[in-house]
py3Dmol code that shows the C-alpha trace and the ligand (Angstrom):
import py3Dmol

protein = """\
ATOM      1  CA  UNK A   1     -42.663 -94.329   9.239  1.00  0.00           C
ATOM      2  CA  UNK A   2     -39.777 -94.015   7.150  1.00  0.00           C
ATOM      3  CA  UNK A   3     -38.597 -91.715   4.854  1.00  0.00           C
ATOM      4  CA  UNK A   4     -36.018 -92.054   2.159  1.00  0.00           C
ATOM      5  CA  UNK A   5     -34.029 -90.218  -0.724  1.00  0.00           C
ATOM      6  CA  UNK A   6     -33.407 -91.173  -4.160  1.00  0.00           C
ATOM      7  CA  UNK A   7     -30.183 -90.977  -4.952  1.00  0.00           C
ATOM      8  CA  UNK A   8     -28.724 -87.727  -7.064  1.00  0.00           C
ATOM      9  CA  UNK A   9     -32.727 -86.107  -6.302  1.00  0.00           C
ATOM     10  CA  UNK A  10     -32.865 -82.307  -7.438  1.00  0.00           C
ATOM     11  CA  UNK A  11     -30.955 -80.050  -9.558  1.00  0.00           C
ATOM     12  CA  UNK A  12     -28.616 -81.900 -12.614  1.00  0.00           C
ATOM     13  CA  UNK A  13     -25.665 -80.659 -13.675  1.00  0.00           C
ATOM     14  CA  UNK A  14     -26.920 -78.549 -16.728  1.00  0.00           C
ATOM     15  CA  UNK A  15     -29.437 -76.602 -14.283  1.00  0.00           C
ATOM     16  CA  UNK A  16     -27.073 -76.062 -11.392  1.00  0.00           C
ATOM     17  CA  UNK A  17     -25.245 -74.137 -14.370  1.00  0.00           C
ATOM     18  CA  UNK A  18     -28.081 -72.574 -15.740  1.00  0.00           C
ATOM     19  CA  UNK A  19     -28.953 -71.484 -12.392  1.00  0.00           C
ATOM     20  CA  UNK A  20     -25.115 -70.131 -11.568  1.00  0.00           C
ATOM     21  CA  UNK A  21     -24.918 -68.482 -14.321  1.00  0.00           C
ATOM     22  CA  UNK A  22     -28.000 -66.396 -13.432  1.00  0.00           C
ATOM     23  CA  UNK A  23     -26.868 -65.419 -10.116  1.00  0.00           C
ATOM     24  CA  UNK A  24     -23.393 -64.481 -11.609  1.00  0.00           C
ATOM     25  CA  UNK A  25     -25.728 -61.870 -14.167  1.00  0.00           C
ATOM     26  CA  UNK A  26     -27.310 -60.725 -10.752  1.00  0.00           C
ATOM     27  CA  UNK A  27     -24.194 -60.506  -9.251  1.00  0.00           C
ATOM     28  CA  UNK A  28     -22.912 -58.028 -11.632  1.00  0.00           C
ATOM     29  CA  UNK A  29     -25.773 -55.690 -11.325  1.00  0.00           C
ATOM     30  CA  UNK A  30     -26.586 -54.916 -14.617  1.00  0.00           C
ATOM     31  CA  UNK A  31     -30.460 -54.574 -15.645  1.00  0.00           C
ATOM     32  CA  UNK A  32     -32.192 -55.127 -17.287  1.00  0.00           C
ATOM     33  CA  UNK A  33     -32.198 -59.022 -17.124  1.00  0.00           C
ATOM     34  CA  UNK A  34     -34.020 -61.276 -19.155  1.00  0.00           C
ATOM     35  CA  UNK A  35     -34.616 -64.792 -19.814  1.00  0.00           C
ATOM     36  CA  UNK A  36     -36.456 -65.964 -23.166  1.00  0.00           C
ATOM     37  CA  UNK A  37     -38.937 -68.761 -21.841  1.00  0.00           C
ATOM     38  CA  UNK A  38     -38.558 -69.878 -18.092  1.00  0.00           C
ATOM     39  CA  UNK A  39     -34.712 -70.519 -17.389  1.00  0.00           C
ATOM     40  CA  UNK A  40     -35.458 -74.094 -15.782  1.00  0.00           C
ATOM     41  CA  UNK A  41     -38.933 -75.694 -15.595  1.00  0.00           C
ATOM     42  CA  UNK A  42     -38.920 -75.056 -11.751  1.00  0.00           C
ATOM     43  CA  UNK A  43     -41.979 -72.096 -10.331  1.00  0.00           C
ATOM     44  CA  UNK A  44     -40.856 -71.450  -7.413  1.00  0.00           C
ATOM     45  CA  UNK A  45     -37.172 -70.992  -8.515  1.00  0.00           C
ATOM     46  CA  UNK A  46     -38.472 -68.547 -11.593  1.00  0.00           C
ATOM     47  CA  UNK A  47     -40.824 -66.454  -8.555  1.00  0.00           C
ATOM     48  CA  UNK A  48     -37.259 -65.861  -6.774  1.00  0.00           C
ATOM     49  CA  UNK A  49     -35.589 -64.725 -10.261  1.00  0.00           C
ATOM     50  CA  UNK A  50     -38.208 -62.511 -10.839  1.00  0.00           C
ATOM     51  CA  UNK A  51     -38.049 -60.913  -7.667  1.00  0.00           C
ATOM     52  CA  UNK A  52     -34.456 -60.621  -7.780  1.00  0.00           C
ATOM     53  CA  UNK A  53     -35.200 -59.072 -11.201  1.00  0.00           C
ATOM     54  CA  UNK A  54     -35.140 -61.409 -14.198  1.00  0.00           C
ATOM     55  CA  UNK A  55     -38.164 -60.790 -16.546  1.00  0.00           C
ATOM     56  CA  UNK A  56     -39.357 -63.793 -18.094  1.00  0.00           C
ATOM     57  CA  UNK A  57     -40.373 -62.887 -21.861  1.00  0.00           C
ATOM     58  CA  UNK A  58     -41.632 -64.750 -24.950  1.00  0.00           C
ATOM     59  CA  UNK A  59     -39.566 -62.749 -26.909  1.00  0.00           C
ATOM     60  CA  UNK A  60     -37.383 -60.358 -27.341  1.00  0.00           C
ATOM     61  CA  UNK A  61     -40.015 -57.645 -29.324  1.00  0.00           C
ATOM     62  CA  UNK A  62     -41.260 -55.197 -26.866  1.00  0.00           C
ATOM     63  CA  UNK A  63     -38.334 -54.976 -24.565  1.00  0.00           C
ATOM     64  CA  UNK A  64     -35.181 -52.784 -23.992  1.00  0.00           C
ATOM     65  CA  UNK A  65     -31.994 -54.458 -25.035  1.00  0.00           C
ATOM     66  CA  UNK A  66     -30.424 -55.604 -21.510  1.00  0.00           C
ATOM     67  CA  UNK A  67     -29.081 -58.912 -21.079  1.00  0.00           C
ATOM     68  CA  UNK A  68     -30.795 -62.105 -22.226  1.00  0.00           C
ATOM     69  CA  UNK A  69     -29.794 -65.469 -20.460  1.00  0.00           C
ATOM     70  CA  UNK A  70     -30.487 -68.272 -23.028  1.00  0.00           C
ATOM     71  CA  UNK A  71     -32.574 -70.928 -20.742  1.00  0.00           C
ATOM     72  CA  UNK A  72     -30.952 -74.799 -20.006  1.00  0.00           C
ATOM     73  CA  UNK A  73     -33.201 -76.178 -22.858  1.00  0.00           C
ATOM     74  CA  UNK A  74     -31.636 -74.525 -25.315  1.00  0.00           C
ATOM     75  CA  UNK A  75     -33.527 -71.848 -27.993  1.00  0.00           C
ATOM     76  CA  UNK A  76     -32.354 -71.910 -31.934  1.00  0.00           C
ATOM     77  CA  UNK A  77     -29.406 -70.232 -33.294  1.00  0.00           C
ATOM     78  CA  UNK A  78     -31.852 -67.747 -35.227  1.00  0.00           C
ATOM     79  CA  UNK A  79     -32.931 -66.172 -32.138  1.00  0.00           C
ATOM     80  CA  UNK A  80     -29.606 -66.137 -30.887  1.00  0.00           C
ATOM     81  CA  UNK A  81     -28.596 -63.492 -33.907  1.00  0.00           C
ATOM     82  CA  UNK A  82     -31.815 -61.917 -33.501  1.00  0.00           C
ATOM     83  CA  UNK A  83     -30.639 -61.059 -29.729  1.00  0.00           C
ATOM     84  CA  UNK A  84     -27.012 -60.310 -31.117  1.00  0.00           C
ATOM     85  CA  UNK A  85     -28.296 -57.746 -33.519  1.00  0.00           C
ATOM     86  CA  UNK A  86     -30.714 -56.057 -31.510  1.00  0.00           C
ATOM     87  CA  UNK A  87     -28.083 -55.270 -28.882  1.00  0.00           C
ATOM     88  CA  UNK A  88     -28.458 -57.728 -26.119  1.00  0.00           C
ATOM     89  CA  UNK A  89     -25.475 -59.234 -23.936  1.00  0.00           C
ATOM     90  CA  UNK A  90     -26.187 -62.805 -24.790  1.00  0.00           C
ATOM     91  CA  UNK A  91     -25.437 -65.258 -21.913  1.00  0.00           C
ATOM     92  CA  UNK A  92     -25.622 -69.053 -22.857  1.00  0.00           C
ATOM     93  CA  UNK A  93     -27.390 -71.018 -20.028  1.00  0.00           C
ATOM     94  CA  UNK A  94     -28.416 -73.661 -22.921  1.00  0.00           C
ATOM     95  CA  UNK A  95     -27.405 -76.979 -21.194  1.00  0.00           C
ATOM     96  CA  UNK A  96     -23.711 -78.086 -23.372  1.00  0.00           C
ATOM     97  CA  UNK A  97     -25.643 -81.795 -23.704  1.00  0.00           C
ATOM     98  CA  UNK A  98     -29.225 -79.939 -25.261  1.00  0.00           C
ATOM     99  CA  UNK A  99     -26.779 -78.225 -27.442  1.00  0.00           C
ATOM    100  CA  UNK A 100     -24.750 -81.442 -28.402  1.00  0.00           C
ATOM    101  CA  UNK A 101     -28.199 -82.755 -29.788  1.00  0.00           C
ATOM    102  CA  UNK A 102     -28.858 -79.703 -31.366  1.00  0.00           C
ATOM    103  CA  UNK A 103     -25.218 -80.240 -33.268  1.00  0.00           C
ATOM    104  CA  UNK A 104     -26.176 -84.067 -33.923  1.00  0.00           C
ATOM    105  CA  UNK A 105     -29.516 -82.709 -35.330  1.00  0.00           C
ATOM    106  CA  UNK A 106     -27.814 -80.363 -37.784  1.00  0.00           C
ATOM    107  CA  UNK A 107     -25.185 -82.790 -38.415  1.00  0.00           C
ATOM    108  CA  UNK A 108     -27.578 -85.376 -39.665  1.00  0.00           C
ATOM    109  CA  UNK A 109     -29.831 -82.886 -41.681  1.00  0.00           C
ATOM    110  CA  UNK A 110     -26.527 -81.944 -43.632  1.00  0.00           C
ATOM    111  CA  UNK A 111     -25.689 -85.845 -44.055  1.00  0.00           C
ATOM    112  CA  UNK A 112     -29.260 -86.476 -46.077  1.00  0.00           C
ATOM    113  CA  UNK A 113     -30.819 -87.955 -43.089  1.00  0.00           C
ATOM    114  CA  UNK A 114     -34.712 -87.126 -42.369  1.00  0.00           C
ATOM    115  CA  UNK A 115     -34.237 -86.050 -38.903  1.00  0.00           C
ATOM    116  CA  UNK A 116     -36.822 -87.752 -36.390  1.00  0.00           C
ATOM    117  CA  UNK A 117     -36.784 -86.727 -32.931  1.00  0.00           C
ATOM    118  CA  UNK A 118     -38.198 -88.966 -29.855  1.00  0.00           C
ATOM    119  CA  UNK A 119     -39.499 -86.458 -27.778  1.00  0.00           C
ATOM    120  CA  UNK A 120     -42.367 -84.018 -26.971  1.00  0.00           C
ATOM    121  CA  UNK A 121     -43.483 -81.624 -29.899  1.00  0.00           C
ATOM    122  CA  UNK A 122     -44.292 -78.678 -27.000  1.00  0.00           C
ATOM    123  CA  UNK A 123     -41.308 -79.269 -25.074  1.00  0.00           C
ATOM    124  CA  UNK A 124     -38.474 -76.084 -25.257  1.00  0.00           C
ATOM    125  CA  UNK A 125     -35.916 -78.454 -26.515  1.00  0.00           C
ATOM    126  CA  UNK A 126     -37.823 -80.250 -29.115  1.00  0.00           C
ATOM    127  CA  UNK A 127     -39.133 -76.962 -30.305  1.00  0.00           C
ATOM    128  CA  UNK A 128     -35.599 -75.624 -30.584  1.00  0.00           C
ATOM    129  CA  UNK A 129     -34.417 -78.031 -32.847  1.00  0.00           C
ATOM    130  CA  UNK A 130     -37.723 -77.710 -34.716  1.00  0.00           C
ATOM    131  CA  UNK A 131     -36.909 -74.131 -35.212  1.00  0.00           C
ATOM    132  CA  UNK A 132     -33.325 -75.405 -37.026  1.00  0.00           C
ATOM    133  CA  UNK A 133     -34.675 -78.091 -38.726  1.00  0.00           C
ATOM    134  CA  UNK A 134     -38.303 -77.595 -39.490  1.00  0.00           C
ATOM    135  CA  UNK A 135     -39.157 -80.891 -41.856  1.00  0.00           C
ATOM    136  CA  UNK A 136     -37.728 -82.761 -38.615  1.00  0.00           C
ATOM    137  CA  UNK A 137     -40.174 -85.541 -37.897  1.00  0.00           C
ATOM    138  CA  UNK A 138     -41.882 -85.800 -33.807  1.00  0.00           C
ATOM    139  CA  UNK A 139     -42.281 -88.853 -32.543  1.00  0.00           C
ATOM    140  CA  UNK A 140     -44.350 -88.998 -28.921  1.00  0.00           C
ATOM    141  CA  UNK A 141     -46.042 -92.343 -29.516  1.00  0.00           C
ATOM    142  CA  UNK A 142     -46.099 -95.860 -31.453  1.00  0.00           C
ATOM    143  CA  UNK A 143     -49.114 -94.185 -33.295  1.00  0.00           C
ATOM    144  CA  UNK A 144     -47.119 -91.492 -34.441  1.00  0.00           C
ATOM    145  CA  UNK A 145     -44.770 -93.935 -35.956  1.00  0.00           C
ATOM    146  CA  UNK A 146     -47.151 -95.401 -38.267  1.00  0.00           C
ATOM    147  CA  UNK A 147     -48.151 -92.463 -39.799  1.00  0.00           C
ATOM    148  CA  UNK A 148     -44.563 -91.448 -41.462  1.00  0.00           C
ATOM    149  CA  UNK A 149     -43.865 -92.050 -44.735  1.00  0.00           C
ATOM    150  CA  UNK A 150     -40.384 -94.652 -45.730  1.00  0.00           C
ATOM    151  CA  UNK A 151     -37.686 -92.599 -46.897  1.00  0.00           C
ATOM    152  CA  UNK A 152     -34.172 -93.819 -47.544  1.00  0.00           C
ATOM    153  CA  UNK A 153     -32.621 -92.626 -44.645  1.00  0.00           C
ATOM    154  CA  UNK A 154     -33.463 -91.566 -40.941  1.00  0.00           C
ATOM    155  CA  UNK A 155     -31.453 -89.776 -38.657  1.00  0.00           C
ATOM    156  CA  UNK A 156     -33.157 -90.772 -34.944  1.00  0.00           C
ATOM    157  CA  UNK A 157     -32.364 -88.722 -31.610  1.00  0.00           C
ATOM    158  CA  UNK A 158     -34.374 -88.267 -28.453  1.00  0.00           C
ATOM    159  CA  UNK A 159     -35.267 -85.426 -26.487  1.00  0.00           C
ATOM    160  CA  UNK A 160     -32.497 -85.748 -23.527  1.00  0.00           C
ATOM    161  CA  UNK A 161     -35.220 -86.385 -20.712  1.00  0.00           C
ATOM    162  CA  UNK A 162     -36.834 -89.025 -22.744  1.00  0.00           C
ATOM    163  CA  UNK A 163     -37.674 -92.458 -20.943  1.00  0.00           C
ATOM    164  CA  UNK A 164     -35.085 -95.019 -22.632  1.00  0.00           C
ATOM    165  CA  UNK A 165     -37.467 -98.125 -22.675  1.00  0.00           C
ATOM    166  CA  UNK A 166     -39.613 -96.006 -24.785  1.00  0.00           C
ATOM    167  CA  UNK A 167     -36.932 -94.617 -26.739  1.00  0.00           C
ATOM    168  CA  UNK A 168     -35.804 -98.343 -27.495  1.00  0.00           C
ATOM    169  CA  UNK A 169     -39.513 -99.976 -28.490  1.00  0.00           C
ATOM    170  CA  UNK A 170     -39.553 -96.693 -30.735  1.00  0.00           C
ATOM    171  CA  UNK A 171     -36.399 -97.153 -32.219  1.00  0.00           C
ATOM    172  CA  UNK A 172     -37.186-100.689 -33.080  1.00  0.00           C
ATOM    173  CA  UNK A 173     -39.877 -99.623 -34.945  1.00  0.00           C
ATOM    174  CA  UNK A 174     -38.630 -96.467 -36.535  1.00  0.00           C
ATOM    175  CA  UNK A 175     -36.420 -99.481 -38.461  1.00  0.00           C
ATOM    176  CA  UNK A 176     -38.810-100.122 -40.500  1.00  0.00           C
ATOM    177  CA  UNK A 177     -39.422 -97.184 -42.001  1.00  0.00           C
ATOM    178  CA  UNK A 178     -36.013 -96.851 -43.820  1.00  0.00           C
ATOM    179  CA  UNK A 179     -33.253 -98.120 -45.774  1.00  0.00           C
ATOM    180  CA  UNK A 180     -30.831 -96.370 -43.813  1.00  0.00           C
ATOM    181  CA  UNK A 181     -31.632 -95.730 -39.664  1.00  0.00           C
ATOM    182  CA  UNK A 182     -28.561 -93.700 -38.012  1.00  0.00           C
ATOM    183  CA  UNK A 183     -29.892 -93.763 -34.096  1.00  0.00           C
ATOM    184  CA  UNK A 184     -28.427 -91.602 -31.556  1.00  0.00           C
ATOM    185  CA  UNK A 185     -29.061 -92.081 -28.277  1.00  0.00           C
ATOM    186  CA  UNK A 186     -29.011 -88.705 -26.968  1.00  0.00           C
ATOM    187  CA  UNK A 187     -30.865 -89.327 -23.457  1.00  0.00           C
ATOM    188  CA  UNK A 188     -28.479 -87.331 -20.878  1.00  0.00           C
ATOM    189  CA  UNK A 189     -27.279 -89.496 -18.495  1.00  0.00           C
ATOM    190  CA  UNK A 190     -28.213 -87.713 -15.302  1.00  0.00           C
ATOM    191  CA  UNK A 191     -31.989 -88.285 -16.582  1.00  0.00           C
ATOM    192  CA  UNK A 192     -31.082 -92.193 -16.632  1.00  0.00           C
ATOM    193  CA  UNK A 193     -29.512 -92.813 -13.578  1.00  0.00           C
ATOM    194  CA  UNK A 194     -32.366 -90.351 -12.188  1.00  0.00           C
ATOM    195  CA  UNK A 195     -35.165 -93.064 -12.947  1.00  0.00           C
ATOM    196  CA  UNK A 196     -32.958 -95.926 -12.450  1.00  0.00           C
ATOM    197  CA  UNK A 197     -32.584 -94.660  -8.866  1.00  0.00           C
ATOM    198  CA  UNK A 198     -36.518 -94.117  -8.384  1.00  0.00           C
ATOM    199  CA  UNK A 199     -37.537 -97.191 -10.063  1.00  0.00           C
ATOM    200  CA  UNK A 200     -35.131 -98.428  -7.481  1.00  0.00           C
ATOM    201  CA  UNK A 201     -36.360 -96.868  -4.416  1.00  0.00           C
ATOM    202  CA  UNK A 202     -40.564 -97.314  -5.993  1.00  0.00           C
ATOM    203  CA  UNK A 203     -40.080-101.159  -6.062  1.00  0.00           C
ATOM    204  CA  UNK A 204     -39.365-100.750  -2.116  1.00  0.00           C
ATOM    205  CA  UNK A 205     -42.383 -98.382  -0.804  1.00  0.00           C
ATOM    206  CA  UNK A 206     -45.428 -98.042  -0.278  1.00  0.00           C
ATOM    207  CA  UNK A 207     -45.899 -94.675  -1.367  1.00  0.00           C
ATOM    208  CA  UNK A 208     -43.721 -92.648  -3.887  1.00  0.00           C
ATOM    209  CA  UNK A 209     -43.840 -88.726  -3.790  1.00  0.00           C
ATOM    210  CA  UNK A 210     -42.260 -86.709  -6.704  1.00  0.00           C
ATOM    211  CA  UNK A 211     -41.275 -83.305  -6.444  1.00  0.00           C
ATOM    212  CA  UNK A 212     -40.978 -80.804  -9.522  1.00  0.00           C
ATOM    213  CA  UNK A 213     -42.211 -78.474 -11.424  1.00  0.00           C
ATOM    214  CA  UNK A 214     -45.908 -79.636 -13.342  1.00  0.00           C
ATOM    215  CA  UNK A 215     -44.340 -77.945 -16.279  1.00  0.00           C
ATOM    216  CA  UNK A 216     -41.256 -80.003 -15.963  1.00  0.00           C
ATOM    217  CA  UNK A 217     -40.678 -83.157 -18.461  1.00  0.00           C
ATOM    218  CA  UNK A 218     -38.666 -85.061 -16.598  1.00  0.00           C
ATOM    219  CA  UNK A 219     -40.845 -85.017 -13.817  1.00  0.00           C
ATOM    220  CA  UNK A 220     -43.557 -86.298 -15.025  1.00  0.00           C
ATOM    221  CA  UNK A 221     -41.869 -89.047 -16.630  1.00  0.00           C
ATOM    222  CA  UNK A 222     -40.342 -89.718 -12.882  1.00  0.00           C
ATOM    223  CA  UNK A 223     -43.759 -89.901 -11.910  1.00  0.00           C
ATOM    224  CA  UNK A 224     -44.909 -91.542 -14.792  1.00  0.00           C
ATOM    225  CA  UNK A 225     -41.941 -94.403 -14.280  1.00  0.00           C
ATOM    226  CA  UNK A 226     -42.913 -94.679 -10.103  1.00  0.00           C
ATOM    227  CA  UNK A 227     -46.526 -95.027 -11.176  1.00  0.00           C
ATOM    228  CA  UNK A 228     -45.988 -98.030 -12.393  1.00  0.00           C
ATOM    229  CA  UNK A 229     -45.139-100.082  -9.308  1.00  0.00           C
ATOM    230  CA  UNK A 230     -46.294 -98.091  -7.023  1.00  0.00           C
ATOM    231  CA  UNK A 231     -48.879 -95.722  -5.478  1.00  0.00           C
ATOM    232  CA  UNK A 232     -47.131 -92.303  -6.274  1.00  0.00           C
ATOM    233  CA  UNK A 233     -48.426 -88.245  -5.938  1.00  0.00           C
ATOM    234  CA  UNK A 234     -46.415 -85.078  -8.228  1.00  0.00           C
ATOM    235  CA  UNK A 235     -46.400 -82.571  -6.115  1.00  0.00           C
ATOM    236  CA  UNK A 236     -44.864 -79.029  -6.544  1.00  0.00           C
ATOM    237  CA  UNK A 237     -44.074 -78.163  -3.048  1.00  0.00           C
ATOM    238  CA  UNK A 238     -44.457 -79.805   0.969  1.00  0.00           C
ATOM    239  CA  UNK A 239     -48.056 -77.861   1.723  1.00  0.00           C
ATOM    240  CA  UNK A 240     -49.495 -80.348  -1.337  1.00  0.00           C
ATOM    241  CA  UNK A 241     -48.756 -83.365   0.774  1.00  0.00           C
ATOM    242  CA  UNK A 242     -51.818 -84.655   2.113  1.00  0.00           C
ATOM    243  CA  UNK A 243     -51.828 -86.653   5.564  1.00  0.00           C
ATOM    244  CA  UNK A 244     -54.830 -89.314   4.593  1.00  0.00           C
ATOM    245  CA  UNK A 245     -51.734 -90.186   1.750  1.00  0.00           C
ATOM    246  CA  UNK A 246     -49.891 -91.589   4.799  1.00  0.00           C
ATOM    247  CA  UNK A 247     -51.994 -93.456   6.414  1.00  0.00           C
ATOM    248  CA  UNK A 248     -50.906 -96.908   7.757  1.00  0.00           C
ATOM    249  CA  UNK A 249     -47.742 -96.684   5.142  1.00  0.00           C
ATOM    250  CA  UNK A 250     -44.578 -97.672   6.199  1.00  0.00           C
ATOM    251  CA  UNK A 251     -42.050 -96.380   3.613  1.00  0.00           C
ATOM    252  CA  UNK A 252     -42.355 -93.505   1.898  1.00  0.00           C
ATOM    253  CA  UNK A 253     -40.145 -93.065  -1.039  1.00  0.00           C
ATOM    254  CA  UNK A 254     -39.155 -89.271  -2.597  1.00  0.00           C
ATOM    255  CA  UNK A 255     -37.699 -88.476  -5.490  1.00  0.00           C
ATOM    256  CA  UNK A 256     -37.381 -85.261  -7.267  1.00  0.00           C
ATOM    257  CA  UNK A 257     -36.928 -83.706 -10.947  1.00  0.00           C
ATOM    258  CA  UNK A 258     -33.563 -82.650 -12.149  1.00  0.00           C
ATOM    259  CA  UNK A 259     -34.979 -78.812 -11.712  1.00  0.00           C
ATOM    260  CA  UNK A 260     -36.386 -79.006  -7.928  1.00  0.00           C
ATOM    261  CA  UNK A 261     -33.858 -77.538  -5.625  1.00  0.00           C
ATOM    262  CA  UNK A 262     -32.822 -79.359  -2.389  1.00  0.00           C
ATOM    263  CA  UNK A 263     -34.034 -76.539  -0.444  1.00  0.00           C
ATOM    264  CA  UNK A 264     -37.843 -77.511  -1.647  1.00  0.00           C
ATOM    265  CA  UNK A 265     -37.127 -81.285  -1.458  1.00  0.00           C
ATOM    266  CA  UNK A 266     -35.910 -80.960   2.318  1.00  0.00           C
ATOM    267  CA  UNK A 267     -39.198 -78.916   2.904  1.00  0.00           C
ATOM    268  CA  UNK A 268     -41.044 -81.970   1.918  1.00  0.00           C
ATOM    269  CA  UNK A 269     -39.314 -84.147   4.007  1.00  0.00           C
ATOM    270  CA  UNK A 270     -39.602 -82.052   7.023  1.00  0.00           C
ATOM    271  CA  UNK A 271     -43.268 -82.259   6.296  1.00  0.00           C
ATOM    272  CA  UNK A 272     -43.456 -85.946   5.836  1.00  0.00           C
ATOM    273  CA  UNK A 273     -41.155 -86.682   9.364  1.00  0.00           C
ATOM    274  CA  UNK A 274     -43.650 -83.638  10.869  1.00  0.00           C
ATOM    275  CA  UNK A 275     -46.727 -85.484  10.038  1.00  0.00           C
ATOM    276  CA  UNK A 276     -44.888 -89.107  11.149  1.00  0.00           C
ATOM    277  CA  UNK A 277     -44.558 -87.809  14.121  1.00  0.00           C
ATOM    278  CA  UNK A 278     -47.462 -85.326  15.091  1.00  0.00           C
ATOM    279  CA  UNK A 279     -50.607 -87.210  13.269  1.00  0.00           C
ATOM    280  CA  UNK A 280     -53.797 -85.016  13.106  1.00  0.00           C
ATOM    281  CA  UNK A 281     -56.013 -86.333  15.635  1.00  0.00           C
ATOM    282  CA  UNK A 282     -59.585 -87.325  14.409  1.00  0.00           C
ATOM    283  CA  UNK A 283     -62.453 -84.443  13.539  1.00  0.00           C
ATOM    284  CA  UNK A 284     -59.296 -81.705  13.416  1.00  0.00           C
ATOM    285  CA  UNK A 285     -58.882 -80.369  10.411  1.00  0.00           C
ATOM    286  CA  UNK A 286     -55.275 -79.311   9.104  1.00  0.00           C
ATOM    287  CA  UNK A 287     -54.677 -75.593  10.037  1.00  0.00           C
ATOM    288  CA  UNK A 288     -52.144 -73.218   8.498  1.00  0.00           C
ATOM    289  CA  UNK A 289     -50.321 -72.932  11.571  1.00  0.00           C
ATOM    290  CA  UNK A 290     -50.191 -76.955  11.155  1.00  0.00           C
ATOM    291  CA  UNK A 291     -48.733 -76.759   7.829  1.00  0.00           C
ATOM    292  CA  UNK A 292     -46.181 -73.651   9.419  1.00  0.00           C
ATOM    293  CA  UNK A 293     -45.053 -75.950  12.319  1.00  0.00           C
ATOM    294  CA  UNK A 294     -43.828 -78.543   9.844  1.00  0.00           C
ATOM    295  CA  UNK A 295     -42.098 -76.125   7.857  1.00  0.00           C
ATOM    296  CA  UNK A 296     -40.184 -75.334  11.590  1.00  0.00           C
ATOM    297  CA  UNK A 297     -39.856 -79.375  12.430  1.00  0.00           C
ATOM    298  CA  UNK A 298     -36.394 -80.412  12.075  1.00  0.00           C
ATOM    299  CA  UNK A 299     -35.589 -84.206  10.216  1.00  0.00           C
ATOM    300  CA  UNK A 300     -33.848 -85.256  13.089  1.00  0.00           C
ATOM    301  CA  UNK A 301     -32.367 -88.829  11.798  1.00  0.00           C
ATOM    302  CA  UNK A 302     -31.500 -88.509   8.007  1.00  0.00           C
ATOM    303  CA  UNK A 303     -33.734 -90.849   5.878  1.00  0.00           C
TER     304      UNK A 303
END
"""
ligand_1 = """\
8
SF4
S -31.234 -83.373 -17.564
Fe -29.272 -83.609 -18.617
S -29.580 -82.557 -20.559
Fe -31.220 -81.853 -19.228
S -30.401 -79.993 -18.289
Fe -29.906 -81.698 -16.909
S -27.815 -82.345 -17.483
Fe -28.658 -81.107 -19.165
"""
view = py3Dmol.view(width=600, height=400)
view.addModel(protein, "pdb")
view.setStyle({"model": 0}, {"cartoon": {"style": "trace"}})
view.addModel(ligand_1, "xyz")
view.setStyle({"model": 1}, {"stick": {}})
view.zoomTo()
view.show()
């Protein structure tokens, strides 16, 4: 069986410096430490924060000022002063190409445009620039679309994770419902070349797995993207990998989201070269010391 890499799998640049910044806060030993939401949409990397002592809050009511690390999605300027004035150490984690579509959002609201953003309503970064511009129309769907009113002018940007071939049939659409359409495309880069890459490597396997974070968007919209040419499993972490997935395949393909860190992806492909190579013979069930052992089994030719 073999076993290959997306290209550029794991952290992006906006959550390696997210996550930097954090340790540098650690670093100097101040507490207390807080981050307003998760930092990056990544569990097992917010269980080590915590341990190391970052709270995670919902905001910033109940708590002693300390220092609060303003997560990679971004969070709105209001509860920026709101931090500022109530005595915390602000530190700005808030990924500079979030915050660049933040500034395009604002620019266009002060321009006269309606402000309609491609993206998902729940997601931190949507709901940031909701919180600056709250008349800004959500679009998630085609059915969305139909539902807004014509106005004279639109202002379009996309959440920066957003899938472009959705962003595009959107776009085409959103056309119609102005006079004037100003269209930004405000997908970050990393997030494109990302699902170019496991398109890519999807097209070429028989299995796909995806490694992130459930809560993560751009996951799921790796997963969503692999889905559709091949047989493909989301998983957060190696133990989640089950063997009857393997069975009689012959390339396995893994990508990862842009907040999975390379230490979890090369657990999962220890696993997957573990169970290659040390199949579970029939009527034995998988045992934790099974699932250990992989977790020990060096990749021993790089996929
Ligand atoms: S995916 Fe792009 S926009 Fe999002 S955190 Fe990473 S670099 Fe920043």
């Amino acid at each position: 069986m073999e076993v290959l890499l997306s290209k550029g799998a794991g952290f992006c640049f906006g959550v390696k410096r997210a996550v930097s910044l954090a340790d540098e806060v650690l670093r100097r030993g101040k507490r207390p430490v807080y981050t307003l939401g998760p930092l990056i949409h990544n569990p097992q990397v917010i269980r080590e924060f915590e341990e190391k002592g970052i709270k995670v809050v919902g905001n910033l009511d109940k708590v002693h000022p300390g220092t609060v690390i303003l997560r990679s999605h971004g969070v709105a300027p209001s509860i920026q002063m709101e931090a500022k004035d109530k005595g915390f150490e602000i530190v700005d984690a808030t990924c500079p190409r979030v915050k660049r579509v933040q500034q395009l959002a604002a620019r266009l609201k002060k321009e006269g445009y309606q402000v309609v953003v491609i993206g998902e309503r729940g997601h931190p970064e949507v709901a940031s620039i909701l919180e600056l511009l709250r008349d800004a129309d959500v679009i998630e769907s085609f059915e969305t679309i139909a539902r807004l009113p014509k106005v004279k002018r639109i202002g379009v940007i996309a959440q920066t994770t957003q899938h472009m071939e959705h962003f595009k049939e959107l776009c085409k659409l959103l056309i119609s419902k102005a006079e004037e359409v100003r269209i930004y495309n405000t997908i970050c880069e990393a997030s494109i070349t990302r699902q170019k890459n496991s398109l890519e490597l999807a097209k070429g396997v028989d299995l796909m797995i995806v490694v992130g974070g459930y809560n993560s968007a751009n996951t799921r919209r790796l997963t969503e993207i692999c889905k559709a040419v091949a047989e493909t499993h989301h998983i957060e972490e190696a133990a989640q990998i089950k063997e009857k997935w393997l069975k009689e395949r012959e390339r396995i393909g893994v990508t990862a989201g842009a907040s999975t860190p390379i230490s979890i992806i090369n657990e999962v492909l220890r696993r997957l070269h573990f169970l290659a190579a040390h199949p579970t013979p029939k009527n034995q069930k998988n045992s934790p010391s099974r699932l250990r052992n992989s977790a020990l089994y060096r990749i021993r030719s790089s996929p």
